[in-house]
Each structure stands twice: as C-alpha cells, then as structure tokens.
N, C-alpha and C positions, 0 to 999 in steps of 0.2 A: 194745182200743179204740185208734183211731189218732187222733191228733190232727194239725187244720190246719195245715200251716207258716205260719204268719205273715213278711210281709215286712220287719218290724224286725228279725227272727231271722235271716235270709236275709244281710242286705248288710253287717253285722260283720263277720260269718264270710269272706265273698266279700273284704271289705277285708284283713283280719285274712292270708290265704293271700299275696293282694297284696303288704301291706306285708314280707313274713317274707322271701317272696322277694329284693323290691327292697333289704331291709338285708344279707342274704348278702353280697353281692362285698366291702362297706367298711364295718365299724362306722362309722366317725371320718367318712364322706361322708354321712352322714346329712342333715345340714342341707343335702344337693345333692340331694335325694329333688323328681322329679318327676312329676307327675299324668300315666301313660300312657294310664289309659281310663279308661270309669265304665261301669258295670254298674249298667243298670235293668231292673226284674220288669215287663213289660209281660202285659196280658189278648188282646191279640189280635197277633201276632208282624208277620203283613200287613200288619193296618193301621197300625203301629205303625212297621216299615220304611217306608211308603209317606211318613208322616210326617215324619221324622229325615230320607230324601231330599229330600223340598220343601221342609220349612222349615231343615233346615242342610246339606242338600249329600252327606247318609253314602254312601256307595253299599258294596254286599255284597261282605263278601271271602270269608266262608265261613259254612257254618253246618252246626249237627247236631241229626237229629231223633230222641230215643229215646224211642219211644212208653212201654216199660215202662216207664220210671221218668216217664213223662209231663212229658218235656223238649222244648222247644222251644230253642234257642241260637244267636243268629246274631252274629256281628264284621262293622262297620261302619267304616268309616276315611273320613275327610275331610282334607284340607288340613292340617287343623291338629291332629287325633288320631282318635282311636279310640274307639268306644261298641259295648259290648257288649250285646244284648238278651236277656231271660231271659222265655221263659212258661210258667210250672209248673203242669200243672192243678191241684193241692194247693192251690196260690194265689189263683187268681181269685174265690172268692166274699170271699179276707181283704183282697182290697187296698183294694175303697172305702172300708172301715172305716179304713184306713192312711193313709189321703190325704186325710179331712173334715180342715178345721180345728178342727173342733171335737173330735176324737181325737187329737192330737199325742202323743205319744208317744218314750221315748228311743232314738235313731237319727237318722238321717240326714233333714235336712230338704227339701234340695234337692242340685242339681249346679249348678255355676257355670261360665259360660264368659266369656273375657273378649274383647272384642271392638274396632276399630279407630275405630270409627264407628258408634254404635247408632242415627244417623236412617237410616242406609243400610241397615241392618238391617231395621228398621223399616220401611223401602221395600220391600225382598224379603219380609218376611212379607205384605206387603201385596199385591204384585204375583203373588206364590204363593198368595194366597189361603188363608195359614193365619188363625186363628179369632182372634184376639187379645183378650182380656178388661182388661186393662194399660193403664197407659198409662206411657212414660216419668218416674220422677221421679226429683228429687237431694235427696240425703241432707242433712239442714240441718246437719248434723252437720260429715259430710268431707266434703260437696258432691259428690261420686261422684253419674254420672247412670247408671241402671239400670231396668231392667225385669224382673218375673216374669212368665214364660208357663207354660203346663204344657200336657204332652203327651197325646195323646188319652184317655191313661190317670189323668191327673191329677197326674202325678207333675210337680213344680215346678224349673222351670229358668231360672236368674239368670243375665240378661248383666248385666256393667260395663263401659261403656267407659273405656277402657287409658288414654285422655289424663287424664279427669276422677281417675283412682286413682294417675298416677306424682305428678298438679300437688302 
C-alpha cells in the first residue's frame, strides 16, 4: 500500500539537505547563514511559473522533467534570489488540505520577502493584474508594515518592508 506524500513531509527534508550543505565550508560562520532560495510544492508548474513571472519578476533558468518518479522541477532567479518550483503528482490531491487554515499543521507556514517599498509593490501587483485578497497592515506591536498574498496554489507569501523593520 503506498501512501501520499504530504507537503509538511516534503519541505523539512528539502530544508534539512539545504541547511547540511550551507553548514559544511564553517562551523563557527554559522550565524553568517543566508537564505539562497525557497522551494515551493506547486499543482500546476505553468501556471505557477506564469505567476512568480508577473507578480515577482522569476524568469526560468532551468528545469527537469521525470515522468517516472512524476516530478516536475524548475529554478527561477530574479534580482534578488532564486525560487525553486516542485510539482509531485503524489501531491496534488494533499496540498489543499496543507494550505486551509483551518489545518495548520507543523512546518512551514509561509516564505517571506522583504522588500524596499511595498506601496510600489502594491502598484505592480496592481498594474500586473495579480489577484490581491490583502491589504497592507502594520504590526501595532513593531509597527512593521506588511502584506500576505498567496500564490495560485495557496501557498502564503509575506512581504515586509525593509524601512518599517530596520526603524
């Protein structure tokens, strides 16, 4: 009997290979560890590239397709880093389950990017015509002004902007 891979099972592991690496060259540079990509389980690879293009800019550096193991994989690189896309047919009927909030579960909640200016941001989502459900707000806390959007797939993605989180 085979069972579904679940997507909390999935991005530990993906992290987990990440981080082993990135510690190899320096114990002791540890606290100099920075965020090269993020790797997310997308349902549909196309429209999910077509996405990450218009609403942040990715465009394709490469990708690989192995039917037998029914993988989809493509690397995306923008400006400012690199997003890895995953579409596992094993996956797709686990992830809506993964992404209700009313299922949270332990793993990864979102992916964060931090960005210069989120009204200008906001403009591009806007003038690109992505779907926006959000709306800008600041933390009453640290005052940090921020948005969550989530990708066609539902998967949640947090900008901060960079002025409101060094003040």
């Amino acid at each position: 009997m085979t069972k579904s891979i679940r997507l909390h099972q999935l991005i530990p592991v993906a992290l987990s290979i990440f981080l082993l690496g990135a510690c190899t060259e320096r114990k002791d540079n540890i606290h100099h560890l920075q965020s090269s990509f993020h790797a997310i389980i997308v349902k549909n690879m196309d429209a999910s590239m077509s996405w990450y293009n218009k609403a942040l800019s990715f465009e394709l550096l490469d990708s690989t397709h192995v039917p037998s193991r029914g993988l989809i994989q493509a690397n995306l690189e923008n400006e400012t880093g690199r997003l890895e896309l995953i579409e596992l047919a094993s996956v797709n009927n686990s992830i809506d389950s993964c992404n209700s909030n009313s299922n949270l579960e332990p793993g990864f909640f979102k992916v964060g990017f931090m960005v210069h200016n989120i009204d200008s941001l906001m403009n591009h989502f806007d003038q690109a015509g992505i779907d926006i459900k959000g709306n800008i707000v600041t933390d009453p806390i640290s005052l940090n002004r921020m948005i969550v959007i989530k990708d066609p797939d539902g998967n949640r993605l947090q900008f901060f902007e960079i002025n409101s989180v060094q003040q």
